[in-house]
DRENROSE-454792 format. One record per atom (N, C-alpha, C, O, CB): residue in three letters; y, z, x; atom name; residue number from 1. Coordinates in Angstrom, 3 decimals. Glycine has a CB too. Layout:
N
 residu       c2       c3       c1 atome num
    Ala        Y        Z        X    CA NUM
...
This chain:
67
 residu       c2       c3       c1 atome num
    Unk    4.802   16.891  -10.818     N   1
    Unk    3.521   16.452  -10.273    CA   1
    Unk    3.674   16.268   -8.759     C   1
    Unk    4.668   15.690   -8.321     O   1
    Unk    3.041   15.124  -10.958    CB   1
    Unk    2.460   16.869   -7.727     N   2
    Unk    2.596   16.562   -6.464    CA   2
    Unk    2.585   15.284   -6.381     C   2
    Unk    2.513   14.552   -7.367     O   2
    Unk    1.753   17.093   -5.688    CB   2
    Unk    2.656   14.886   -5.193     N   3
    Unk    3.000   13.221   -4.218    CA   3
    Unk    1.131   13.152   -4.283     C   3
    Unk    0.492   12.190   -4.706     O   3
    Unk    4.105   13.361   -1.801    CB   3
    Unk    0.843   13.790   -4.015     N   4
    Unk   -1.063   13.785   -3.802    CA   4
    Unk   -1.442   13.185   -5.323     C   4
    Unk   -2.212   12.235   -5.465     O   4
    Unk   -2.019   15.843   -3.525    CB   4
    Unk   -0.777   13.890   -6.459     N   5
    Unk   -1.834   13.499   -7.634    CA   5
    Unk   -1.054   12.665   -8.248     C   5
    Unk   -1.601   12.298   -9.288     O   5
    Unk   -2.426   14.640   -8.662    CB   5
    Unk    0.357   12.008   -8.041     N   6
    Unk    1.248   10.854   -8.209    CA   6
    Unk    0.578    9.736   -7.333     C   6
    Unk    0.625    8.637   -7.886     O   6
    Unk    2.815   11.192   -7.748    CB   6
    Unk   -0.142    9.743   -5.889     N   7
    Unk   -0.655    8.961   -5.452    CA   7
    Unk   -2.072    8.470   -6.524     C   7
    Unk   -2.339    7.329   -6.901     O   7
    Unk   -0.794    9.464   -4.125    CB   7
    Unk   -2.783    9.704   -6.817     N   8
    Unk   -4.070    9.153   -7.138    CA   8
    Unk   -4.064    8.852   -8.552     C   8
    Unk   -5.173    8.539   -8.985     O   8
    Unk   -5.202   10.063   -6.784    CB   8
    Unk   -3.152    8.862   -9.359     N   9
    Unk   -3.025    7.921  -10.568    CA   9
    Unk   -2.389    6.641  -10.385     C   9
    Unk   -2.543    5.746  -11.217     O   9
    Unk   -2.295    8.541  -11.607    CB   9
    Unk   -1.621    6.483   -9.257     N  10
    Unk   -1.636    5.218   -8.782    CA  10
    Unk   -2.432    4.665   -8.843     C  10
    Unk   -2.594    3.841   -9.743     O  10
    Unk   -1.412    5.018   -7.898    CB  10
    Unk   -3.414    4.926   -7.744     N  11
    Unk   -4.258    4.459   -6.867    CA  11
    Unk   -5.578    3.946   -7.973     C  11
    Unk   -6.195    2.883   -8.047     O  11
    Unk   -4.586    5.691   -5.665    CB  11
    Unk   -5.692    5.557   -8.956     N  12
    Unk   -6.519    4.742   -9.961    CA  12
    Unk   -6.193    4.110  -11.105     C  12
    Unk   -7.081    3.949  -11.943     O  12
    Unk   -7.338    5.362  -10.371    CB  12
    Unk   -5.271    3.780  -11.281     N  13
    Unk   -4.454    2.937  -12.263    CA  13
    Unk   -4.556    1.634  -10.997     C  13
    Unk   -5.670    1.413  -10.521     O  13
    Unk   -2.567    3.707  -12.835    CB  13
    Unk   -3.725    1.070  -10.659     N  14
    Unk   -3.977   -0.342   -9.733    CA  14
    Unk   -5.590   -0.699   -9.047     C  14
    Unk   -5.841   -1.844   -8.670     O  14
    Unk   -2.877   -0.182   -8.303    CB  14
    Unk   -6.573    0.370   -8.949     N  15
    Unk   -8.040    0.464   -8.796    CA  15
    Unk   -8.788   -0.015   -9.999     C  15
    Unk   -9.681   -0.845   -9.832     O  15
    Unk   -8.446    1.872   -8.508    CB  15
    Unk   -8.529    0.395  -11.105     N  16
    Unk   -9.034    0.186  -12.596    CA  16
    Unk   -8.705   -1.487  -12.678     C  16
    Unk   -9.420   -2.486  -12.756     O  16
    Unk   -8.056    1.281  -13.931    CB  16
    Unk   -7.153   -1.234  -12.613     N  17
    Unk   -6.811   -3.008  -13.255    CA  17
    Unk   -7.489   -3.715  -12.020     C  17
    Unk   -7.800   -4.606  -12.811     O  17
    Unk   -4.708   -3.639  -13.447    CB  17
    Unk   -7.757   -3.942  -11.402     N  18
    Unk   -7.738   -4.689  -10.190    CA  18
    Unk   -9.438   -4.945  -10.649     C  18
    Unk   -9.928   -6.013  -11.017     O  18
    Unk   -7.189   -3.780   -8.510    CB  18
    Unk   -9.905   -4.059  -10.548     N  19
    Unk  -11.422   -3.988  -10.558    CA  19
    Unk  -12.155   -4.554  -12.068     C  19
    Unk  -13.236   -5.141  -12.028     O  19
    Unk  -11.823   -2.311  -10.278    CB  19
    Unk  -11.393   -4.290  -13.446     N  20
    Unk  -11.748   -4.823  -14.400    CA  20
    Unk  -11.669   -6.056  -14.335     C  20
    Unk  -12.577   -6.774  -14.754     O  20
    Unk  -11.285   -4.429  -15.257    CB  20
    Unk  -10.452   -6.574  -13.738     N  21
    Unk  -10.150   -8.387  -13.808    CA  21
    Unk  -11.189   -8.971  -12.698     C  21
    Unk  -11.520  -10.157  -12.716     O  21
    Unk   -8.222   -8.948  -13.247    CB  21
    Unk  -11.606   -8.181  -11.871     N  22
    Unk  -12.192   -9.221  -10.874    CA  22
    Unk  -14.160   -8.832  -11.193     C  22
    Unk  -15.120   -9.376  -10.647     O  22
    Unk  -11.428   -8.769   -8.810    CB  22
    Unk  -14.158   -7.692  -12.280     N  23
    Unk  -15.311   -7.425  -12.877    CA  23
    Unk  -15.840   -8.677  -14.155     C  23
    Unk  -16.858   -9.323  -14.403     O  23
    Unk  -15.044   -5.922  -13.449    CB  23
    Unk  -14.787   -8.557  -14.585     N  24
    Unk  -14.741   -9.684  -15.574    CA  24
    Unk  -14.993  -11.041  -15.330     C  24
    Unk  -15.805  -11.667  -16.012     O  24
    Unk  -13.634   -9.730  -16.066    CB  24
    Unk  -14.184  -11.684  -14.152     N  25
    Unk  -14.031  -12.748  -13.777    CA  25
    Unk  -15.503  -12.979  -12.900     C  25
    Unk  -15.937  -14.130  -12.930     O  25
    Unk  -12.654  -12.829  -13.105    CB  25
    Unk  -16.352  -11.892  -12.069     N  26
    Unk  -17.368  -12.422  -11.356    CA  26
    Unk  -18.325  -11.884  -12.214     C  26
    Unk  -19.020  -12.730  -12.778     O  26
    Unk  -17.468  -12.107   -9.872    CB  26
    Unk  -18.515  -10.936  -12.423     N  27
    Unk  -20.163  -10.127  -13.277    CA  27
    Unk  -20.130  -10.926  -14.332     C  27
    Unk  -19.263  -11.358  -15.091     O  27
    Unk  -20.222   -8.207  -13.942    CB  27
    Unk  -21.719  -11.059  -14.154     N  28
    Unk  -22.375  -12.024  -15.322    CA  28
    Unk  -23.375  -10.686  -15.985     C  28
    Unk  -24.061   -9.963  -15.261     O  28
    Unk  -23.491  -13.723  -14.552    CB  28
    Unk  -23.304  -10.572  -17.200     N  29
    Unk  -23.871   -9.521  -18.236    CA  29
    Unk  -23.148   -8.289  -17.936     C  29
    Unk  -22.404   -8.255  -16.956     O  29
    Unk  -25.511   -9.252  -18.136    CB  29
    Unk  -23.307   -7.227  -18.730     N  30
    Unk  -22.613   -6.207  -19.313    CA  30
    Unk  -22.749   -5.133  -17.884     C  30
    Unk  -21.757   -4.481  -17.559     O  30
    Unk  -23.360   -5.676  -20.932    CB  30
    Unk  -24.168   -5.008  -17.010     N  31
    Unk  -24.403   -4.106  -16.007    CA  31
    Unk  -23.547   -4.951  -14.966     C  31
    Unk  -22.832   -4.269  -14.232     O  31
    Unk  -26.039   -3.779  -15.667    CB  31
    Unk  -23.495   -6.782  -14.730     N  32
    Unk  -22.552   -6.795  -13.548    CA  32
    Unk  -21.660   -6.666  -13.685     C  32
    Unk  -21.055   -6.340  -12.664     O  32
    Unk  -22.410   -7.563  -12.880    CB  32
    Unk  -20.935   -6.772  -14.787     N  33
    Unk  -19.581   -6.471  -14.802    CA  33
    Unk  -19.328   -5.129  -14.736     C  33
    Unk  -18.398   -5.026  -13.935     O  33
    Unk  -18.971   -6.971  -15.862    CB  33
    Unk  -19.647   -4.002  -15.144     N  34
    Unk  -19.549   -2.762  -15.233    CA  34
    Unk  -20.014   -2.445  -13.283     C  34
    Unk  -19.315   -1.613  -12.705     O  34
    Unk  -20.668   -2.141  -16.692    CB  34
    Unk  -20.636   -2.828  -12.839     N  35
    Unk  -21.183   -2.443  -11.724    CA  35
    Unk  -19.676   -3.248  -10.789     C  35
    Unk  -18.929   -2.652  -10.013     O  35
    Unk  -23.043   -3.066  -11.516    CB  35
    Unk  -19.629   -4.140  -11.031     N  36
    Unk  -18.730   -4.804   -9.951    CA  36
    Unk  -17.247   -4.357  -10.531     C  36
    Unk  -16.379   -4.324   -9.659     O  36
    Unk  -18.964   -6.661   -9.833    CB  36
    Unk  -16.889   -4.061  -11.658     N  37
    Unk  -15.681   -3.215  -11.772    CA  37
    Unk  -15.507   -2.029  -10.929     C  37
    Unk  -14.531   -1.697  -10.256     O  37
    Unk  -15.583   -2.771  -13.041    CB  37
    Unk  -16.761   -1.390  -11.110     N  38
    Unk  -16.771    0.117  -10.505    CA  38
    Unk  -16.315    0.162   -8.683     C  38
    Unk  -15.480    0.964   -8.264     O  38
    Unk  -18.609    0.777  -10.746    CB  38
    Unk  -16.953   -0.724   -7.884     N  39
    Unk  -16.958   -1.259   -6.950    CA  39
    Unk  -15.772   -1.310   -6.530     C  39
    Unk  -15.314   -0.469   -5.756     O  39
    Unk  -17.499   -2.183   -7.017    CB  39
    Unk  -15.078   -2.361   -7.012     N  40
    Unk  -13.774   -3.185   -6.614    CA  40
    Unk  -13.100   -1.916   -6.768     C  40
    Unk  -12.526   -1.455   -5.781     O  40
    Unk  -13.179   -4.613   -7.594    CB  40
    Unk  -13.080   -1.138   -8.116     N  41
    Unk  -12.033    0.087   -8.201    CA  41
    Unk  -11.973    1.198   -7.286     C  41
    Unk  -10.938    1.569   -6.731     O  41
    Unk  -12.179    0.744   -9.378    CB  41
    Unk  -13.096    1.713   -7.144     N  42
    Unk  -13.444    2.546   -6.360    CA  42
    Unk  -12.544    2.117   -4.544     C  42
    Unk  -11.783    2.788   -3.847     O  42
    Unk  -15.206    2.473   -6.547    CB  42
    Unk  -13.083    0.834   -4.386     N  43
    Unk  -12.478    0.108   -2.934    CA  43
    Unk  -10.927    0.074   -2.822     C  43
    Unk  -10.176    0.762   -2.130     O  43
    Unk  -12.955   -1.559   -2.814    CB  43
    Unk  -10.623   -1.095   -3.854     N  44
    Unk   -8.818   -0.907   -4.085    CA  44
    Unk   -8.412    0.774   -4.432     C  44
    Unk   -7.384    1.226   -3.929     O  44
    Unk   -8.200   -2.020   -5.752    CB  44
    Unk   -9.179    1.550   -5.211     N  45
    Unk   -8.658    2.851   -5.087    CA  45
    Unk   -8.256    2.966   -3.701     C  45
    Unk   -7.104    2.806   -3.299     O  45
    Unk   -9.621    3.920   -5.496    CB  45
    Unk   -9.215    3.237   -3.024     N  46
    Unk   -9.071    3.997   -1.716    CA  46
    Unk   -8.043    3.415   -0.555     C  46
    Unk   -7.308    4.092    0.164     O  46
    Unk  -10.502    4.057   -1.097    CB  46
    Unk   -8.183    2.067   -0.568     N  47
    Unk   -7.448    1.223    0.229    CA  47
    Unk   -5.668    1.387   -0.228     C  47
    Unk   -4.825    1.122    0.630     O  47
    Unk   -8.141   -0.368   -0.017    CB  47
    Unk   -5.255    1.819   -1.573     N  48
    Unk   -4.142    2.334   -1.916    CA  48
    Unk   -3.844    3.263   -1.090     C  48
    Unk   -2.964    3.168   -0.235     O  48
    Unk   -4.105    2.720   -3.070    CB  48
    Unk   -4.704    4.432   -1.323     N  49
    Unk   -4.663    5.617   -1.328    CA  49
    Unk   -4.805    6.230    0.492     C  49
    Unk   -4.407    7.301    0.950     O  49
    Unk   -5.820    6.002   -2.427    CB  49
    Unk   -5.578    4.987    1.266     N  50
    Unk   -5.295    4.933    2.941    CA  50
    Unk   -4.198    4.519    3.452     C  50
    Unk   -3.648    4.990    4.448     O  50
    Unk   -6.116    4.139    3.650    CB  50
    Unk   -3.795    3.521    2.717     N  51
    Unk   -2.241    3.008    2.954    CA  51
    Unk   -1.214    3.587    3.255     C  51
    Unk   -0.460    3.575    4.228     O  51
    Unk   -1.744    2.535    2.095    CB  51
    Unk   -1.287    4.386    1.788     N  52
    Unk   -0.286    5.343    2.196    CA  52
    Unk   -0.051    6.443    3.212     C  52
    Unk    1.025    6.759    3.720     O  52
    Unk   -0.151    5.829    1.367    CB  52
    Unk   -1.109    6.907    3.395     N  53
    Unk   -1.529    7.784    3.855    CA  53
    Unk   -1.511    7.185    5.791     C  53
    Unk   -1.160    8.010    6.635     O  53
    Unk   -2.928    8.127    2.931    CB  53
    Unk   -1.682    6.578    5.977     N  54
    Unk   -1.190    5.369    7.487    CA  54
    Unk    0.094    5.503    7.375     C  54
    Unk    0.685    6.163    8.230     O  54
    Unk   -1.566    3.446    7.461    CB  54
    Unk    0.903    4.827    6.152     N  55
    Unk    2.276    5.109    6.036    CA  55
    Unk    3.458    6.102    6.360     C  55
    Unk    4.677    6.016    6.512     O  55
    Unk    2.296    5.071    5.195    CB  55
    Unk    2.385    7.202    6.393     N  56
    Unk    3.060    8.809    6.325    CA  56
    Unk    3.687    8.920    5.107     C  56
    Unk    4.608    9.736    5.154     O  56
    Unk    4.240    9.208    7.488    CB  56
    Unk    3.487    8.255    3.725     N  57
    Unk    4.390    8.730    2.580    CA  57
    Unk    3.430   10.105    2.064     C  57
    Unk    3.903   10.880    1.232     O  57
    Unk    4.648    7.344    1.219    CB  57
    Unk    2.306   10.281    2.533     N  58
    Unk    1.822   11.505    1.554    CA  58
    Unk    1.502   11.816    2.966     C  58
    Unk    1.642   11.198    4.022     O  58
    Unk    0.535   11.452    0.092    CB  58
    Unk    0.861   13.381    2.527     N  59
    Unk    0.065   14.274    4.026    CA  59
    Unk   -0.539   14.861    2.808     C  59
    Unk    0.001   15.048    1.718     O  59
    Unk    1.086   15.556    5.492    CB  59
    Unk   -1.786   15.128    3.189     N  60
    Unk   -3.309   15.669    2.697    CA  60
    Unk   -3.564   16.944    3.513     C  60
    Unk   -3.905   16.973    4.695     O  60
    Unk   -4.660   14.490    3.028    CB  60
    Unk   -3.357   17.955    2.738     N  61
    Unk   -3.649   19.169    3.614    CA  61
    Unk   -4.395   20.140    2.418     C  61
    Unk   -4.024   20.402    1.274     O  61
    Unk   -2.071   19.918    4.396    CB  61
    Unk   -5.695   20.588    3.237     N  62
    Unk   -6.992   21.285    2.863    CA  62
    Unk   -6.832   22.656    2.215     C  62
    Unk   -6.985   23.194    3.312     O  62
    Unk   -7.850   21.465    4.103    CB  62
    Unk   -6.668   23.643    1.438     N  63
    Unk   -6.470   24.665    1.549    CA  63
    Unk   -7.382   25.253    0.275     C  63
    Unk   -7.574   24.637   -0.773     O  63
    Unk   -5.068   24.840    1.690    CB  63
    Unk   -7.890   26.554    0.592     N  64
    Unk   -8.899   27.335   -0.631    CA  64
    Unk   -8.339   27.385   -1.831     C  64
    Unk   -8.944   27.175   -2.882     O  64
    Unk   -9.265   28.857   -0.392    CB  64
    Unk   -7.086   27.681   -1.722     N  65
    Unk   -6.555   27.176   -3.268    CA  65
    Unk   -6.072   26.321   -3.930     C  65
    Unk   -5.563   26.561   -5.026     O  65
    Unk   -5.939   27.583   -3.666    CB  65
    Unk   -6.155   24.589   -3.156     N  66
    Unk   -6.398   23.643   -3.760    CA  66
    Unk   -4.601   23.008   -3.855     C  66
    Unk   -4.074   21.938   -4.160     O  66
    Unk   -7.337   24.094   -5.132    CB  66
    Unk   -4.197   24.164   -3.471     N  67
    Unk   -2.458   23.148   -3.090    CA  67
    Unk   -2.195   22.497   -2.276     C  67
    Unk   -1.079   21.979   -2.235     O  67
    Unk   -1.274   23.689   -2.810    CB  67
């Protein structure tokens, strides 16, 4: 597996947990919690996934065939 798609199962694995517990803990009924999971995950996703990427552990490079 590349460093790119080893990052983003990270990123959405620690995005998911992060976002269910703090979905759980603030959303009141079934849409806030689902809405504020999505949120938090989506955010901690990315904030993983910039980190590193500041870090220099991954490089993101564009190409038509997707490598």
């Amino acid at each position: 597996m590349s460093e790119a798609k080893t990052l983003a199962v990270i990123a959405g694995g620690v995005g998911g947990s992060v976002g269910a517990f703090v979905g759980v803990a603030v959303g009141e009924g079934t849409l806030g919690v689902t809405l504020t999971t999505l949120v938090v995950a989506v955010l901690v996703g990315a904030a993983v996934i910039a980190s590193a990427v500041i870090a220099g552990d991954v490089e993101f490079f564009a190409s038509a065939d997707g490598e």
